[in-house]
C-alpha positions in Angstrom: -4.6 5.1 -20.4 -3.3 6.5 -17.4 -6.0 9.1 -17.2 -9.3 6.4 -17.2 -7.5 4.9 -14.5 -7.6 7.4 -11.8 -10.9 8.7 -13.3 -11.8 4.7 -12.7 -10.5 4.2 -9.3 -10.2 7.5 -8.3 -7.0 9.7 -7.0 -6.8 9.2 -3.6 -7.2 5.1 -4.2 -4.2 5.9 -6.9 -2.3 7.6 -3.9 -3.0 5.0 -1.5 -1.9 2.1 -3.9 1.6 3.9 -4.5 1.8 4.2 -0.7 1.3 0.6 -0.3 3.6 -0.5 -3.4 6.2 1.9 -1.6 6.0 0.0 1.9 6.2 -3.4 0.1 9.7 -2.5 -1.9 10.7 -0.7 1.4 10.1 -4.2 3.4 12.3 -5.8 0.4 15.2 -3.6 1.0 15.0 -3.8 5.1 14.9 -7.6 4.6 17.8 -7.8 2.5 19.5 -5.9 4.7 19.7 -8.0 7.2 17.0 -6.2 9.4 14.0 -8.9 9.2 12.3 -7.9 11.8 12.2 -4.3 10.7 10.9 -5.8 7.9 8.3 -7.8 8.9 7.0 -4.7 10.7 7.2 -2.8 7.8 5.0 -5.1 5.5 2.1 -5.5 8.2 1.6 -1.9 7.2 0.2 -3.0 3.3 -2.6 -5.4 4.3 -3.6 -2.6 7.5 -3.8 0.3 4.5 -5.6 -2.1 1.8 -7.8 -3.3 4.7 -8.6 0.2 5.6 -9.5 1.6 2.2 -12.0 -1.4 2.0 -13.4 -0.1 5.0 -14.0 3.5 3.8 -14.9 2.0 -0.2 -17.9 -0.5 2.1 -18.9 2.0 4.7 -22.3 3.6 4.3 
């Protein structure tokens, strides 16, 4: 099952989503914590990665 997904979406989109998934629990533990605004600058860094593998999935 695992398999046909990364032959699906392919491994470095598989890499990129477990980078993204990382940065999001990282912002959860800076924001419980105590350090918010560490956090918030933490979690702008998801939608920048997502937004950039659009870019290279749209680009031709």
């Amino acid at each position: 099952m695992l398999r046909r997904f990364i032959e699906r979406v392919g491994l470095m989109n598989c890499i990129m989503l477990l980078v993204v998934i990382s940065i999001i629990i990282t912002s959860e533990i800076l924001f419980l914590q105590g350090k918010k605004m560490d956090a918030i600058f933490v979690a702008f860094w998801a939608p920048t990665i997502l937004g950039f593998m659009n870019y290279l999935k749209y680009r031709k």
